[in-house]
N, C-alpha and C positions, 0 to 999 in steps of 0.2 A: 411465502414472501417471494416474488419475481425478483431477477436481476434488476428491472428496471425501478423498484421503489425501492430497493434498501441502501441507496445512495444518501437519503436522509438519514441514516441511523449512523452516520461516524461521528464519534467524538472526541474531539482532540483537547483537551484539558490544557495540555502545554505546546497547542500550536503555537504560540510565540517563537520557544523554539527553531521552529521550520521558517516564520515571518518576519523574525527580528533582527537584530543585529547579529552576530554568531560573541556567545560571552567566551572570555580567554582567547579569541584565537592563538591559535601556535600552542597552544596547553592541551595535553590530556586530557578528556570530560570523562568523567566517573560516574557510572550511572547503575541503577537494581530493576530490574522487571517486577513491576506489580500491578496485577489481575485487579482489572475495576470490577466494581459491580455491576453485572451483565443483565443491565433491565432494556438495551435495544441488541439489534442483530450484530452492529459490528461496533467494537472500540480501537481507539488507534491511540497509543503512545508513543509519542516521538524519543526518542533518550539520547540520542545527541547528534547534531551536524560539523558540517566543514565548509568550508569555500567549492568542494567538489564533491562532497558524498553527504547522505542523511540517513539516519538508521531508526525505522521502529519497531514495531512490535503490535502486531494486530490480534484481535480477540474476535473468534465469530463465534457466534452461537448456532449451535447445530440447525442446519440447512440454509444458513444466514448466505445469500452471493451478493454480489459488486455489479457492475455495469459493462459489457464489452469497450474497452477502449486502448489506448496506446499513447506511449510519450512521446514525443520525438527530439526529446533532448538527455531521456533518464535510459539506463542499462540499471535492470534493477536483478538484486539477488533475494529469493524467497525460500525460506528453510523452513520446513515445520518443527515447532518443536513440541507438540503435543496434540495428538488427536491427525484427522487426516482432510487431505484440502484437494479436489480434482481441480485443474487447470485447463481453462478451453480456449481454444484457438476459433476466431468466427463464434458466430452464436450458438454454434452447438457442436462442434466437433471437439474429441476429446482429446488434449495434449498429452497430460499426464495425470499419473491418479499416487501419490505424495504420503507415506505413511513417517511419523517421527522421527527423526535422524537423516529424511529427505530432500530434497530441493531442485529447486531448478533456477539457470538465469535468461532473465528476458531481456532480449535486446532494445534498445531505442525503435520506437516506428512499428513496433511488433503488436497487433492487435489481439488480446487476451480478454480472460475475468476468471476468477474461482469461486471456490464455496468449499463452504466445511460439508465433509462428505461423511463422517465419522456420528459416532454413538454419543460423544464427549467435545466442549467446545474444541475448536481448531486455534491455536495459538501460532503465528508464524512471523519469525524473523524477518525483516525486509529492509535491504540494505540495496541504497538507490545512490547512481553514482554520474553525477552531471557529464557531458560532453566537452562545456565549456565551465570556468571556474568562475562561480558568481551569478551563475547561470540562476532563473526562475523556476518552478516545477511547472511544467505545463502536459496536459492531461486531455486528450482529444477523447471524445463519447461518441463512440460507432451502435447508433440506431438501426434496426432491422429495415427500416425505410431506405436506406445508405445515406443516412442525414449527419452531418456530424455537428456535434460544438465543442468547444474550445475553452478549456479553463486554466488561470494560472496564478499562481500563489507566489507573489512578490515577496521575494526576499527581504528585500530591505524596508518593508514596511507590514502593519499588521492588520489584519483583516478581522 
């Protein structure tokens, strides 16, 4: 699997979540991590938002990666908590290489992607924290061509 096709394999079950209204604002969200059945490369569990932060929880399957890209609205924090995830900078140069109990934080504008590096899926914490409050996620795709496009996931409505 390339960086470049496993962009189809996320699944967001409770994207609403991330696209809807935020439920309780001002309330504690109480939430469990549970492992989907891993029949594509990547799952993604949202477990709860804010007006400024969004937290989920991604599942790869071993050698499953993402797509080179950057936010330039999100500082995002990524913690492994099971199995292990290299992180690259540009299309192939290697940031970090992330074993359980690891992480790192990527800033806004910052051009990245990872992959589960490990024997065993990669599970990793990710806790993204808007700029501005109320803000959209928006997600630029850096091409080897230097093409880019541009995707965003409206908050206040659901896709």
């Amino acid at each position: 699997m390339s960086a470049e096709d496993s962009a189809d394999t996320v699944v967001a079950p409770n994207l609403s979540l991330l696209t809807g209204p935020i439920e309780n604002p001002g309330q504690p969200t109480i939430f469990k991590i549970e492992k989907p059945e891993m029949k594509r490369g990547r799952h993604v569990r949202v477990l709860a938002r804010t007006e400024t932060m969004y937290c989920n929880v991604q599942f790869v399957r071993q050698g499953g990666e993402n797509k080179l890209h950057s936010h330039p609205n999100l500082d995002g924090l990524w913690f492994v908590l099971k199995g292990k995830a290299r992180f690259y900078q540009g299309h192939e140069e290697l940031l970090v290489e992330l074993n359980a109990g690891e992480g790192v934080v990527i800033p806004h504008d910052y051009k990245y992607w990872f992959e589960s590096a490990g024997d065993e899926d990669l599970e990793l914490l990710q806790v993204e924290s808007f700029l501005n409050a109320g803000d959209e996620i928006k997600r630029v795709v850096h091409d080897k061509s230097g093409e880019l496009s541009s995707e965003t996931w409206d908050m206040e409505s659901s896709h």
